[in-house]
N, C-alpha and C positions, 0 to 999 in steps of 0.2 A: 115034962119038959119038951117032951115031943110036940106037943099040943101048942103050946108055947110058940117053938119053931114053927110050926108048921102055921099055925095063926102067924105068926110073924110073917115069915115068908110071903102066906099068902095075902098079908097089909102091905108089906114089901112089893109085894109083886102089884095088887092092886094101886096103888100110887106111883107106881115105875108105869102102869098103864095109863094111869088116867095122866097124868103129868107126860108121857110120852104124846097121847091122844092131845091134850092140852096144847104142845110145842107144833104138832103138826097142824094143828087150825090153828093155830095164832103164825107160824112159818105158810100155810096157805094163805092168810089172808095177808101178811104183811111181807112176807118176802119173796112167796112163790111165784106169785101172780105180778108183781113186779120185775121181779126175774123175768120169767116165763111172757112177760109182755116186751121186756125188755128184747129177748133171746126174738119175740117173735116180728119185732120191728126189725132187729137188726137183721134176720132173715131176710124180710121183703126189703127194705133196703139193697142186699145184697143182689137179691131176685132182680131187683128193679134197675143196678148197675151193671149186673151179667146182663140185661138185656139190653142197656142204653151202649153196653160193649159191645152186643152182637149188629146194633142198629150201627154204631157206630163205625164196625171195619166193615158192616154189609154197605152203607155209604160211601168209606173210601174203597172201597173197590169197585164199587160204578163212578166215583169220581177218576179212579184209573182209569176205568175204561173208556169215560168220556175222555179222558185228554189222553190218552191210546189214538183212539177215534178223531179228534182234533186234531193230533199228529198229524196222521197217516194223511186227512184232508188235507193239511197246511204242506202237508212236502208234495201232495198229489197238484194242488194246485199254482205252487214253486213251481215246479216240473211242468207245469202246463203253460205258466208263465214264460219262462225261459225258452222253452221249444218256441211261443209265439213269436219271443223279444228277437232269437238267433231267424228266424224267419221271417220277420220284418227286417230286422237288418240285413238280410238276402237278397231280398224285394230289393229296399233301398237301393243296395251296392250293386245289383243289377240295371236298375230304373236309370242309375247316377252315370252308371257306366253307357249305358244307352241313349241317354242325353249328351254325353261328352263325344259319344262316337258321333253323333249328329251335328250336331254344332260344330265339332271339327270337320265332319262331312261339309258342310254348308260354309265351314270357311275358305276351305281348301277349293270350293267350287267359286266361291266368289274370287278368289287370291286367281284363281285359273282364268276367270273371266277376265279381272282387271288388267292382267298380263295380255292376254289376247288383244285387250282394246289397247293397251298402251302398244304395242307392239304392231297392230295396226293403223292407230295413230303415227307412230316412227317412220314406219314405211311410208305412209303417205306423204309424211313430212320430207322424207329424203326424197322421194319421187318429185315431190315440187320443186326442191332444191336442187335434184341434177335438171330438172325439167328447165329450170332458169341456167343453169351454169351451161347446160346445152343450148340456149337461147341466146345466151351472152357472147358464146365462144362460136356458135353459126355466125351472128353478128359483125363478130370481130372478124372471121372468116370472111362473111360476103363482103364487107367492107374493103378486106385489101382483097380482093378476090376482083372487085367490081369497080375496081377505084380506073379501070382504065375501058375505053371502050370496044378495046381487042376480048379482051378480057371477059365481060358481059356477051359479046358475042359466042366466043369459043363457049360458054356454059353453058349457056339457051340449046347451042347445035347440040351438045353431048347429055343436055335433060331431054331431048327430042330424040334421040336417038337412042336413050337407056328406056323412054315410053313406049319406042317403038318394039323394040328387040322382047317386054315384057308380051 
């Protein structure tokens, strides 16, 4: 019975091997290698999104850097803006003020002249006018003065005697 067993066993055993050996070529060829093709796409897949990750923040972070950079330019040249714009408008309100002092200059010279002339005008005009009312009023004077011929006489001796005494 031993023998038996032991033949048993070892047909047991021999069929548990070949049927073992059997499962794993037929699991190689139809599951392992599907798997294992499977496992190994889905690997590089992953390979290949860990790196489209790393390309991807290594990009946004020069895309920071560029509008970092584009910043720093856009407020450098605001800034550069603004100093010109406050400094033309300096210019201006200096330029405008300089003009207006002039022009007020050159009015206030003409205002000065015109008053000169008109006031030299005035003068000359009342010069004429006492020149006549002096003319009118000697007139009126020699008239009754001369209206007699004592009278003419007596003036003549005392304009002959006022040339003399000069």
């Amino acid at each position: 019975m031993e023998k038996l067993i032991s033949e048993f066993s070892f047909g047991l055993f021999f069929w548990q091997l070949f049927i073992f050996v059997g499962l794993v070529l037929l699991l190689k060829k139809y599951a392992w290698k599907p798997i294992l093709d499977t496992v190994n796409e889905r690997e590089s897949s992953i390979k290949g999104a860990l790196s489209a990750a790393a390309a991807a923040r290594e990009e946004m972070e020069n895309l920071q850097a560029d509008n970092q950079r584009i910043l720093k330019e856009a407020r450098a040249e605001r800034d550069t803006l603004l100093k010109e714009a406050r400094t033309s408008s300096n210019q201006i309100v200096e330029q405008a003020k300089a003009e207006a002092k002039k022009e007020a200059d050159k009015i206030m010279q003409q205002t000065q002249e015109a008053i000169a002339n008109e006031k030299a005008a005035a003068l000359e005009d009342l010069k004429r006018q006492v020149a006549g009312f002096s003319l009118d009023i000697a007139e009126q004077v020699l008239k009754s003065e001369l209206e007699s011929e004592s009278k003419q006489k007596q003036l003549v001796e005392k304009l002959l005697s006022d040339v003399k005494l000069k």
